[in-house]
C-alpha positions in Angstrom: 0.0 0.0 0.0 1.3 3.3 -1.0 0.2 6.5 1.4 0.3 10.2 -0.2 -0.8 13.3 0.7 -2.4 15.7 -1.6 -2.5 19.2 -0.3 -5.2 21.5 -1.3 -2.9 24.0 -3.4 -2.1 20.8 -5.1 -2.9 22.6 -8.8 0.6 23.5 -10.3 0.7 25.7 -13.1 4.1 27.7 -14.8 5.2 28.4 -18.6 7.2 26.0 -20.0 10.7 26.3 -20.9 13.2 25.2 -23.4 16.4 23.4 -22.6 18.3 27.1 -22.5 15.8 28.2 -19.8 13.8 30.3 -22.4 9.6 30.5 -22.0 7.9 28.3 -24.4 5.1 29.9 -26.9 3.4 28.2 -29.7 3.2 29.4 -33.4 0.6 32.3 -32.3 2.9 33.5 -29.7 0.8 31.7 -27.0 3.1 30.7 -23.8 2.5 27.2 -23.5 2.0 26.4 -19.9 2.7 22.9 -18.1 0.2 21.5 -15.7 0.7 19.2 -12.6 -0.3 18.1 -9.4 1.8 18.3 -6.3 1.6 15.2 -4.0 4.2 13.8 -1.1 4.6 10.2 -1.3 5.2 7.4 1.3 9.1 7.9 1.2 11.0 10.9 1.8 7.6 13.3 2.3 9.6 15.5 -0.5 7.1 17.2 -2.7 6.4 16.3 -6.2 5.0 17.5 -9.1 3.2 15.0 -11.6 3.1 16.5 -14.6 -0.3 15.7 -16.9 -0.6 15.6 -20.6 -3.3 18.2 -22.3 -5.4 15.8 -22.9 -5.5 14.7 -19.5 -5.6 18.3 -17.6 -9.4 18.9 -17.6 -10.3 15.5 -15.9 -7.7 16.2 -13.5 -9.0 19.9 -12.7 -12.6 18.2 -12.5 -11.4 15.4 -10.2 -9.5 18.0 -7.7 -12.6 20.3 -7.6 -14.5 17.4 -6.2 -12.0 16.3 -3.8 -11.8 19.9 -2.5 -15.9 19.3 -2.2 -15.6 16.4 -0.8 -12.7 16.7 1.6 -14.3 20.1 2.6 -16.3 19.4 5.8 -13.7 16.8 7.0 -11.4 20.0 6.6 -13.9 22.7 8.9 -13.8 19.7 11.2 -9.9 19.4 11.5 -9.4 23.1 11.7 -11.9 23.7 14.3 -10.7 21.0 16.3 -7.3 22.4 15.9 -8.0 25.7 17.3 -10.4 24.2 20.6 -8.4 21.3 21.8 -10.4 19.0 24.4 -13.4 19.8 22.7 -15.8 17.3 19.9 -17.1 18.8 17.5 -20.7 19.5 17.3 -21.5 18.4 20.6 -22.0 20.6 23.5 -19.7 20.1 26.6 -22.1 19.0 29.2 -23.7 16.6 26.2 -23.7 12.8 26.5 -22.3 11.0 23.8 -23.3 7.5 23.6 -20.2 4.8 23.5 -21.1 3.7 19.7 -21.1 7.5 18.4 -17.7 7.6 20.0 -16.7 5.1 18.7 -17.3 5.9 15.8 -15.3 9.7 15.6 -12.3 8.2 17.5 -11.9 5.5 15.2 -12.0 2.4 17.8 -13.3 -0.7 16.6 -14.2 -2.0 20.3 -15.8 -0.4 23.6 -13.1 -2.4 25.0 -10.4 0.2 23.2 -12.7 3.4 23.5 -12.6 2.2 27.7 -9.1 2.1 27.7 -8.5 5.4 25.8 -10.7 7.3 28.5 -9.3 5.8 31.1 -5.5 7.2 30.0 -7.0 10.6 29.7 -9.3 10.7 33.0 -12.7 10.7 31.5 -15.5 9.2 33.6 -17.8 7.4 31.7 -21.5 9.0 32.4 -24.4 6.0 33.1 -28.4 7.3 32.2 -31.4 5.3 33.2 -31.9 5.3 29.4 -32.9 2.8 27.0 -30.3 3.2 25.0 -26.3 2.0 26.0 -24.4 5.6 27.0 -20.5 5.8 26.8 -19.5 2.8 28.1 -21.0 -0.5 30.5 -20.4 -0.4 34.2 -17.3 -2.5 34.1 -15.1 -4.6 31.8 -16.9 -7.9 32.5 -20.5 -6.0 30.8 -18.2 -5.2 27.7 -20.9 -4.6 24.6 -20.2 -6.6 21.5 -18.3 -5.4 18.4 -19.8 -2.3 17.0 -20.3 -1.4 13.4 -17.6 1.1 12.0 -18.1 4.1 10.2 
């Protein structure tokens, strides 16, 4: 498996050049630009630049425009939990969250895990009279089965 990370300015653009360092420009004086997309890969985290044929640029500006869409709340999320540390998003502080919700935004696949992350950061589970399971069972021995992942 090969990891990269595409950051958002990933859209590279600058005139082309000839082997003398001189700006390319076609027959009607156009410059001709080259077009790529900056990634870091798995190894050395040095950017690159992969550079796309014409033919290929407009599916590649199409296909980063919907990543940017798509990546966009995940991004509001990040940066507001950047800037209020200790804090979930879109919860209020004195809310309950219920064990398989946190699950869930932590990324734990078992209450198991999720107990043994609150323990190491002094979080008390909360217990309601309600129907539903909150947080986490009583004690290890009531552990709740595996929950579904996100």
């Amino acid at each position: 498996m090969r990891v990269t990370l595409i950051p958002l300015d990933c859209w590279v653009e600058r005139a082309a050049r000839g082997q003398r360092g001189e700006v390319l420009s076609n027959a009607d004086g156009v410059i001709i630009n080259e077009v790529g997309i900056r990634y870091y890969p798995e190894k050395n985290f040095q950017p690159r630049v992969h550079w796309l044929a014409e033919q290929d640029i407009p599916l590649a500006q199409r296909a980063v425009f919907r990543l940017k869409e798509l990546t966009k709340e995940a991004r509001e999320v990040a940066k507001w939990q950047e800037a209020n540390p200790g804090k979930v998003w879109k919860f209020a502080p004195d809310e309950s969250i219920e064990d398989n919700i946190l699950i869930k935004i932590l990324g734990f696949e078992h209450t198991y895990n999720l107990f043994l992350f609150l323990k190491r950061n002094n979080i008390l589970p909360v217990h309601t009279n309600h129907q539903k399971r909150n947080l986490l069972p009583r004690n290890r021995t009531q552990a709740a089965p595996l929950l579904p992942c996100w």
